[in-house]
Residue frames relative to the residue before (quaternion, step in Angstrom):
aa qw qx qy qz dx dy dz
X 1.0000 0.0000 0.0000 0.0000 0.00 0.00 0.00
X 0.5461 -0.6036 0.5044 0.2880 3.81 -1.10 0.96
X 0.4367 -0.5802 0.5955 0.3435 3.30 -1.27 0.20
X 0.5455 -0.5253 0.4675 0.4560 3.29 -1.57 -0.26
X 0.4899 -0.6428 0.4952 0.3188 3.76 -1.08 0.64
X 0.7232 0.3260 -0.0846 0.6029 3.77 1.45 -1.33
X 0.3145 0.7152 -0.6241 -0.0053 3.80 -0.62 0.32
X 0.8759 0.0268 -0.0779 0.4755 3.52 -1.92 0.64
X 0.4309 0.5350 -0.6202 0.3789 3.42 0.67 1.51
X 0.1291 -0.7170 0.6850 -0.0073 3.23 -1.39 1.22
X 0.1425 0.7570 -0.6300 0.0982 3.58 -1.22 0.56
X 0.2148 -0.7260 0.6532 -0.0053 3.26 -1.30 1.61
X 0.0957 0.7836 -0.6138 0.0109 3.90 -1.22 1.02
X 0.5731 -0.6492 0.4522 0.2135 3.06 -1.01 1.49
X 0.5165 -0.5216 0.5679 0.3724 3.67 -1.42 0.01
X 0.8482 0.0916 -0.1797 0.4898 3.66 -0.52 1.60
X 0.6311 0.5977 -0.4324 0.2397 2.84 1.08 0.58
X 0.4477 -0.7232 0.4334 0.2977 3.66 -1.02 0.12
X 0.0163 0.8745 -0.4647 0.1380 3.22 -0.45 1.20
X 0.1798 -0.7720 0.6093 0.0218 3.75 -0.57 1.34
X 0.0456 -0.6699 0.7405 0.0293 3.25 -1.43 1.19
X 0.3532 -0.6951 0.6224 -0.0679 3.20 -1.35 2.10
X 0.4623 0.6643 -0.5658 0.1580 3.36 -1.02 0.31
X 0.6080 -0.5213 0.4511 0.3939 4.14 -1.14 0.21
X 0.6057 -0.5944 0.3680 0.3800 3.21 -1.18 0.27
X 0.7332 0.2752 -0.2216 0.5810 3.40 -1.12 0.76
X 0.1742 0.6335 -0.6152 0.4358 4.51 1.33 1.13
X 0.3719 -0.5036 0.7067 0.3298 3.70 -0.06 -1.41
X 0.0496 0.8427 -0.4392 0.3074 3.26 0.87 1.45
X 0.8274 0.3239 -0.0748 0.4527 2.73 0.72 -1.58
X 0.6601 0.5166 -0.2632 0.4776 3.58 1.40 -0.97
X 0.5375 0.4762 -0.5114 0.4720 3.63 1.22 -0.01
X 0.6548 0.5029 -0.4306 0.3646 3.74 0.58 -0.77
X 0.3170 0.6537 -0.3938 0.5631 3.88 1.38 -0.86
X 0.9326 0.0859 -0.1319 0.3248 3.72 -1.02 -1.12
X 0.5043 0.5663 -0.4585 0.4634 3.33 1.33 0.67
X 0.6957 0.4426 -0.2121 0.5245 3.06 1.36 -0.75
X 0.7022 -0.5944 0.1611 0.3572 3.56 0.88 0.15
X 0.5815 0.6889 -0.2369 0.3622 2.86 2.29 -1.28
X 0.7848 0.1908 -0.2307 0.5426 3.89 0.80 0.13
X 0.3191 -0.7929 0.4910 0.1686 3.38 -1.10 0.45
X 0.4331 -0.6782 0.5375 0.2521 3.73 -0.25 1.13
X 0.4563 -0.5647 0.6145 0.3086 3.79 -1.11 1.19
X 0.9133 -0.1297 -0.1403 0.3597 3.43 0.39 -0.82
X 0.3837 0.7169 -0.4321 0.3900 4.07 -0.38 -0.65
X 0.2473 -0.7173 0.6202 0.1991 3.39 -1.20 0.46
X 0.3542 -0.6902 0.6282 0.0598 4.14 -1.15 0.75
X 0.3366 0.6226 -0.6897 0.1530 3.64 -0.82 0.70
X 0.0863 0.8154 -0.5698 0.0557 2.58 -1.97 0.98
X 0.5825 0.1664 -0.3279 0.7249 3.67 -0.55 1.51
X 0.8930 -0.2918 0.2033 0.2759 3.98 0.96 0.40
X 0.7535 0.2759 -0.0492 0.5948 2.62 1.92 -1.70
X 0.5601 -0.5998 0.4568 0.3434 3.17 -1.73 0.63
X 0.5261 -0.5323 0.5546 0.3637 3.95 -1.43 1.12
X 0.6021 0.4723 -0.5425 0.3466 3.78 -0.01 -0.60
X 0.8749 0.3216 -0.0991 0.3482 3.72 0.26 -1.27
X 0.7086 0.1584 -0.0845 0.6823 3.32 1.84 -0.37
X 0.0418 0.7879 -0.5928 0.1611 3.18 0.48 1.50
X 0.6855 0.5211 -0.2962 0.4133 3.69 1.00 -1.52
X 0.6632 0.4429 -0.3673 0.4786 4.26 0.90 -0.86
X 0.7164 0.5399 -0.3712 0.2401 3.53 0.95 -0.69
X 0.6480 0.6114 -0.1610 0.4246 2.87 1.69 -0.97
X 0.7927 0.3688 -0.2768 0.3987 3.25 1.34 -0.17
X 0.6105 0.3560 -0.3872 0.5921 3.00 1.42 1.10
X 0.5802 0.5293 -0.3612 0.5028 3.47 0.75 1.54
X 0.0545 0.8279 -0.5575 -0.0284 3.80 -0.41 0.11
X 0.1387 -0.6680 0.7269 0.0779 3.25 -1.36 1.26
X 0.4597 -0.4864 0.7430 0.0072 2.57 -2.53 1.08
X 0.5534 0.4875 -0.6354 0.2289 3.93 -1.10 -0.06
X 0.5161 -0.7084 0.4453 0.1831 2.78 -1.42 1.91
X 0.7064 0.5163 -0.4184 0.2437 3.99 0.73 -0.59
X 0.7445 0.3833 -0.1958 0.5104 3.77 1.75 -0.47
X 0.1493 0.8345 -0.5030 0.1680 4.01 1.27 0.78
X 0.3807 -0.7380 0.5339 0.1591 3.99 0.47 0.20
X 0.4293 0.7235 -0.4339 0.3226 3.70 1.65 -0.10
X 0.4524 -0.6670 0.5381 0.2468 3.93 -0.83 1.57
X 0.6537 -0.6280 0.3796 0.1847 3.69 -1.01 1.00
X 0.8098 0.3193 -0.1288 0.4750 3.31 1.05 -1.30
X 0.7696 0.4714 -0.2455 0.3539 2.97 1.09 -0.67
X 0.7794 -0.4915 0.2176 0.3220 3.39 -1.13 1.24
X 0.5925 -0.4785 0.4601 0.4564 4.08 -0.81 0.19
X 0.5524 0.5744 -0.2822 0.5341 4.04 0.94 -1.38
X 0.8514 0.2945 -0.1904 0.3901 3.06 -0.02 -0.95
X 0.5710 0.3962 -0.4814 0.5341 4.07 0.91 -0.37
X 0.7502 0.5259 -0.3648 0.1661 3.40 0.52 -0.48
X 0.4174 0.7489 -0.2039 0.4726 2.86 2.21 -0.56
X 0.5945 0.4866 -0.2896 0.5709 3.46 1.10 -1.51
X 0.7190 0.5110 -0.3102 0.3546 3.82 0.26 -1.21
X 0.5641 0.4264 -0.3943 0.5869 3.84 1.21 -0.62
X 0.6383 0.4723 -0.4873 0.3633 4.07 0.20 -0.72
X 0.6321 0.6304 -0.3512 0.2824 3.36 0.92 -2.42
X 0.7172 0.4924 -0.1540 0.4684 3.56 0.84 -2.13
X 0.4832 -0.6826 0.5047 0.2144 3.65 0.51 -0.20
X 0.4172 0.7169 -0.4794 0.2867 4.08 1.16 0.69
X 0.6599 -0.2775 0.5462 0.4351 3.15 -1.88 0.49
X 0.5015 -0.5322 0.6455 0.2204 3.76 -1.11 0.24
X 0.7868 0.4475 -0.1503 0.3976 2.89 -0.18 -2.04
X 0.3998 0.7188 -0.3351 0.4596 3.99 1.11 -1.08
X 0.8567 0.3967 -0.1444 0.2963 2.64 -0.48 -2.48
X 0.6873 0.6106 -0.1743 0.3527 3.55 1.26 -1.25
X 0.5274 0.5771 -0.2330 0.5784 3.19 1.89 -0.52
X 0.7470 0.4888 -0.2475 0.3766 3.25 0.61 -1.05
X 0.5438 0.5081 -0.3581 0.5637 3.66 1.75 -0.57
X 0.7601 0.4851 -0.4267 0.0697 3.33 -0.23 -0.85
X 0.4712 0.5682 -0.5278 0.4203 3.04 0.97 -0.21
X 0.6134 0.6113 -0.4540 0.2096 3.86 0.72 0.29
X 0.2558 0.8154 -0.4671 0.2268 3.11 2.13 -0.72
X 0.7729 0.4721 -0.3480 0.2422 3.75 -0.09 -1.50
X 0.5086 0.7899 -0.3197 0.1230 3.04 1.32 -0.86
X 0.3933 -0.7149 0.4074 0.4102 4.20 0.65 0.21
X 0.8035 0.3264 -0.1212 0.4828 3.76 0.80 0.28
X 0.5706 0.6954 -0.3192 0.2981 3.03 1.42 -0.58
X 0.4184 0.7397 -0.2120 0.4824 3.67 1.40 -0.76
X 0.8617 0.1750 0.0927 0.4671 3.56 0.43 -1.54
X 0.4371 0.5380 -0.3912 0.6053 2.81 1.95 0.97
X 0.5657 0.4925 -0.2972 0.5908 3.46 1.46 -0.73
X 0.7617 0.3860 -0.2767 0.4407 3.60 0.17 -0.79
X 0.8089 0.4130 -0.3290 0.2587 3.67 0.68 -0.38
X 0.4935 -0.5284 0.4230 0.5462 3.90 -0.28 -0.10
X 0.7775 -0.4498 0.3283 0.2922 3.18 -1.67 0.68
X 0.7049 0.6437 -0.1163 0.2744 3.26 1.28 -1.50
X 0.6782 0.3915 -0.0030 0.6219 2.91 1.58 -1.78
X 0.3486 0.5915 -0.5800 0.4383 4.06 1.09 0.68
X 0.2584 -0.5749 0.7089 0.3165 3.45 -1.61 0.39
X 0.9255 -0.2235 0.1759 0.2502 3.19 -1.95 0.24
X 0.6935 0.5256 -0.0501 0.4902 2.81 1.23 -2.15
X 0.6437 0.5437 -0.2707 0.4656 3.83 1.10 -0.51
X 0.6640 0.4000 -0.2841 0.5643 3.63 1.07 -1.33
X 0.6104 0.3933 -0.5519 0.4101 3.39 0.33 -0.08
X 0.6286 0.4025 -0.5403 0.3885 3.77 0.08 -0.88
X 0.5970 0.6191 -0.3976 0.3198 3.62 0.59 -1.11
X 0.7642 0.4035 -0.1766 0.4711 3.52 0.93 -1.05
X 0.5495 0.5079 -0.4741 0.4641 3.66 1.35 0.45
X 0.5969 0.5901 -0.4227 0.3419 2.94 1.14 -1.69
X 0.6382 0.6542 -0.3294 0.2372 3.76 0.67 -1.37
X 0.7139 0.4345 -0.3216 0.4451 3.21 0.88 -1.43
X 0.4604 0.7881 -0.3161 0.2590 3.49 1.59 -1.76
X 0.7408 0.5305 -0.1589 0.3801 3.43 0.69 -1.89
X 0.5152 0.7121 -0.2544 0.4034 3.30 1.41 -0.44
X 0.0868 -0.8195 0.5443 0.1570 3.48 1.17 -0.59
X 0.2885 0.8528 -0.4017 0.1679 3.86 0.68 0.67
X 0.6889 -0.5698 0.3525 0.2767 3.54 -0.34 0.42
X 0.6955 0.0178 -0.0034 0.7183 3.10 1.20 -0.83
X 0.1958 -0.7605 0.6158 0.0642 3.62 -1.29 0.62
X 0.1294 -0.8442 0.5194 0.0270 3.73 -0.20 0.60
X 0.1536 0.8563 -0.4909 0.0459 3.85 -0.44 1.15
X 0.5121 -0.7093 0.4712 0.1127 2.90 -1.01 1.02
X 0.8030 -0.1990 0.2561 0.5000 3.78 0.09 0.62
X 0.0047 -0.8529 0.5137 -0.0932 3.64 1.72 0.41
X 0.8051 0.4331 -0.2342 0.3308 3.66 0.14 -1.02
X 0.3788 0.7500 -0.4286 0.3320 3.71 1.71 -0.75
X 0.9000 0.1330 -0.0498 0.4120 3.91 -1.12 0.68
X 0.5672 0.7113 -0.3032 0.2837 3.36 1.37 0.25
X 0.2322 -0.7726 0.4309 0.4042 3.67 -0.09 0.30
X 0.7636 -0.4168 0.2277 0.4375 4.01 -0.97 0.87
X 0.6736 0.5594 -0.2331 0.4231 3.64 0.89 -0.93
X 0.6013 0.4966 -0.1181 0.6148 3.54 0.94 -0.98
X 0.6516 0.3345 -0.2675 0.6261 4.25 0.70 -0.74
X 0.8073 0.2857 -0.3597 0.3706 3.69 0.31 -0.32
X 0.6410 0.4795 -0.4128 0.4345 3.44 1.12 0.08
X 0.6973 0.3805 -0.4484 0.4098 3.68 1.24 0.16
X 0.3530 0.6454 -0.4434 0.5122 3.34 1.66 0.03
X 0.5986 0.4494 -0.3053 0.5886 4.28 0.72 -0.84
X 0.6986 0.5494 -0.3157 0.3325 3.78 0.13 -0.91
X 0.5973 0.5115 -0.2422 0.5683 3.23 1.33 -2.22
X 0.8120 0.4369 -0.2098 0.3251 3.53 -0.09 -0.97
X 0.6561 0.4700 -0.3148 0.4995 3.39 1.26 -0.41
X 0.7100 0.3827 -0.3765 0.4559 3.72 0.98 -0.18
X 0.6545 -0.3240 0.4946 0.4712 3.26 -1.94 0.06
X 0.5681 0.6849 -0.4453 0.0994 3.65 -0.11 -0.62
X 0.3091 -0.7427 0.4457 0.3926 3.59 -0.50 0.89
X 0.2228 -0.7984 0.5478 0.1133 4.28 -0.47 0.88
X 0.0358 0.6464 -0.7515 0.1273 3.81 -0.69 1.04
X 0.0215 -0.6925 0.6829 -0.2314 3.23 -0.62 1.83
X 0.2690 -0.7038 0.6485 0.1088 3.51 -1.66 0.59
X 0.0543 0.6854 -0.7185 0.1052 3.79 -0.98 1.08
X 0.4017 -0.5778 0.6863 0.1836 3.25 -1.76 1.07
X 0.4766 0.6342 -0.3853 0.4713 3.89 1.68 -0.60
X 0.0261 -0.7223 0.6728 0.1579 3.47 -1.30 0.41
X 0.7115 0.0565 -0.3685 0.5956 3.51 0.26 1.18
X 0.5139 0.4106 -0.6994 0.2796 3.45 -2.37 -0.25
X 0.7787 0.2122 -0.3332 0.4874 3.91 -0.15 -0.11
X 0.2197 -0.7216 0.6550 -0.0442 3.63 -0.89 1.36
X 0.7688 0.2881 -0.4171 0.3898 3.24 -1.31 0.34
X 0.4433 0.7807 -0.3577 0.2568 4.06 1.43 -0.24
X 0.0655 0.6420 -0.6445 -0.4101 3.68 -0.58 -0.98
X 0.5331 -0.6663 0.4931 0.1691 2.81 -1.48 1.10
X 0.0276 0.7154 -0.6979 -0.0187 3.89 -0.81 -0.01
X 0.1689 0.7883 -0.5751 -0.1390 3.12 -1.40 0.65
X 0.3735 -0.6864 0.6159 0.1004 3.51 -1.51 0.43
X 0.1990 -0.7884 0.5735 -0.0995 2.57 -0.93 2.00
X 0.2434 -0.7761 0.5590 0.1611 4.33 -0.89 0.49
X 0.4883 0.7045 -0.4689 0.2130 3.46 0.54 0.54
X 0.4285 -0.6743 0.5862 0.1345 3.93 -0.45 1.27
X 0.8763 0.3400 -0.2195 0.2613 3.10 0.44 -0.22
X 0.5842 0.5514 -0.2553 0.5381 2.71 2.29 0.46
């Protein structure tokens, strides 16, 4: 039988707050962001959030939240960045017009353009990720949830969503193997060692 990946880890986050989870690869980084976000279920421990418990209000929480993680993005291969995003405003159910506001501030981004224009397939690394913020971004959600957000980026492009994250009300629960570059955060970290 596996061990557990997460034990005797508690964690409280305020509304707006910013909030960095540190840890090496293969901590349970990512799978804590998962059961915050609804997409796994913890054998044990209890989850609430905005108040309520995920077991019984999984469907209200989830639609005022948005995950990022670059290995499970649901983004169609052939089709252009513009256009997955297009599906993703219909899929999610947004104002358009909203959602379109809420990107532009991405325009500046040094890649962001030629992430829109290219097919999913033929993006580099550094592109699907913006693609996979913009997604959650457009969402205008209460809580935003990223997965390594910063992985494959070039310095310009990480410090303008670092200016965005920080400039909204949004509550931000982000994952970094980095223990510094993002100020204003509290840090937490999560550690897998059985033997500690």
């Amino acid at each position: 039988m596996s061990s557990p990946l997460i034990t005797d880890f508690g964690l409280r986050v305020d509304s707006g707050e910013k909030l960095q989870i540190c840890g090496p690869n293969g901590s349970g980084k990512s799978t804590l962001l998962k059961i915050i976000a609804g997409a796994l279920t913890p054998k044990q421990g209890k989850l609430t959030v905005f108040g309520k418990s995920m077991d019984t209000n999984k469907f209200y929480i989830q639609s005022h939240l948005a995950l990022s993680t670059f290995s499970n993005n649901g983004f169609f291969s052939l089709l252009s960045g513009k256009e997955n995003l297009d599906y993703f405003i219909r899929f999610h159910r947004l104002d358009r017009k909203k959602a379109l506001e809420q990107l532009y501030p991405l325009k500046d981004l040094p890649n962001y353009r030629m992430a829109l224009q290219s097919s999913y397939i033929k993006c580099s690394h550094g592109m699907r990720q913006i693609l996979h913020f913009a997604r959650a971004w457009m969402r205008a959600s209460k809580i935003i949830l990223l997965d390594e957000p910063f992985a494959n980026l070039d310095v310009q492009s990480k410090e303008k969503i670092i200016f965005l994250l920080e400039e909204s009300d949004t509550t931000t629960v982000l994952t970094s193997h980095e223990s510094q570059g993002i100020s204003h955060y509290r840090k937490v970290w999560i550690k897998n060692d059985p033997h500690n």
